[in-house]
C-alpha beads as a LAMMPS data file, in Angstrom:
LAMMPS data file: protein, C-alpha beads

50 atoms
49 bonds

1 atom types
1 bond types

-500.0 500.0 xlo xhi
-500.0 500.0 ylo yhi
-500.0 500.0 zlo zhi

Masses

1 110.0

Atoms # bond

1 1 1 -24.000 -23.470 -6.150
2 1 1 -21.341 -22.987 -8.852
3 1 1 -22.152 -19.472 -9.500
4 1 1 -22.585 -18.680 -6.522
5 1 1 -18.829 -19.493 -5.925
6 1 1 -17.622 -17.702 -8.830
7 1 1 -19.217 -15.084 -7.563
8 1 1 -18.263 -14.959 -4.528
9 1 1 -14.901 -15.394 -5.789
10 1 1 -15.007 -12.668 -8.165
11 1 1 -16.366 -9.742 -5.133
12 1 1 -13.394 -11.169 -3.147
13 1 1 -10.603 -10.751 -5.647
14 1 1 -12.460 -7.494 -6.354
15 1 1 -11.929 -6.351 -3.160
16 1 1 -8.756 -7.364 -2.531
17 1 1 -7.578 -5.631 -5.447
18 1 1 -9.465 -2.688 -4.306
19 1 1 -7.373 -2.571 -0.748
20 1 1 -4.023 -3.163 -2.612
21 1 1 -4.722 -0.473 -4.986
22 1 1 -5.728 2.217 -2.335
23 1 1 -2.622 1.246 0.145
24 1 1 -0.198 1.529 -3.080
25 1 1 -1.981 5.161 -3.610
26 1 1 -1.508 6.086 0.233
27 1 1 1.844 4.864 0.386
28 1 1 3.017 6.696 -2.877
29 1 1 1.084 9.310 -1.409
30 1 1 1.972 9.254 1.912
31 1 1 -1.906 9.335 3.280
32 1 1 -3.025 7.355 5.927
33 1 1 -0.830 4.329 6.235
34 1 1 2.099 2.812 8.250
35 1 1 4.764 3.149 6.170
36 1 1 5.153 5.426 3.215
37 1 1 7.401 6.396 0.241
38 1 1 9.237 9.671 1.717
39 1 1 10.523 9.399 5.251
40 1 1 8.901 11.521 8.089
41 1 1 12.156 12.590 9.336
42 1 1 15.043 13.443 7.345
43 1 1 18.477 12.460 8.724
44 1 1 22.168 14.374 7.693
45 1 1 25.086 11.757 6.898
46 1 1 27.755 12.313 9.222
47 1 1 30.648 14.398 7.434
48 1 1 33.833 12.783 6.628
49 1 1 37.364 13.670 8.599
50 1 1 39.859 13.761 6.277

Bonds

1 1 1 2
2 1 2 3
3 1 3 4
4 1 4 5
5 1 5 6
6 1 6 7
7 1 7 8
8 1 8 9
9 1 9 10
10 1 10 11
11 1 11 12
12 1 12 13
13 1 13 14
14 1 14 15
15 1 15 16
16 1 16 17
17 1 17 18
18 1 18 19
19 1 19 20
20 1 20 21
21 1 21 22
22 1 22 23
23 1 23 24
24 1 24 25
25 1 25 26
26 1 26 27
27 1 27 28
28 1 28 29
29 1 29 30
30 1 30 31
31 1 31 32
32 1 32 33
33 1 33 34
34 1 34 35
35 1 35 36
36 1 36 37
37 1 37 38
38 1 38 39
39 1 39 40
40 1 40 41
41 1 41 42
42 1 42 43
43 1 43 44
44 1 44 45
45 1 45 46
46 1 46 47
47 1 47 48
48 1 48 49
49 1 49 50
């Protein structure tokens, strides 16, 4: 029962570091996730009056 835990444990962590690891590469990338790195629009500061 003991190794089945530990490995159970170890495909978990496995694939959880497997998820983080392809969101970081999308977001850096900007492929296929919510938010990314570089904005989708790109905004002009308003000038200043002087």
């Amino acid at each position: 029962m003991t190794k089945f835990l530990s490995a159970a444990y170890g495909v978990a962590c496995y694939w959880v570091f497997l998820g983080t690891f392809l969101y970081a590469a999308g977001f850096v990338g900007n492929l296929l996730v919510p938010k990314s790195l570089t904005p989708v629009r790109w905004c002009r500061l308003p000038r200043r009056s002087s």
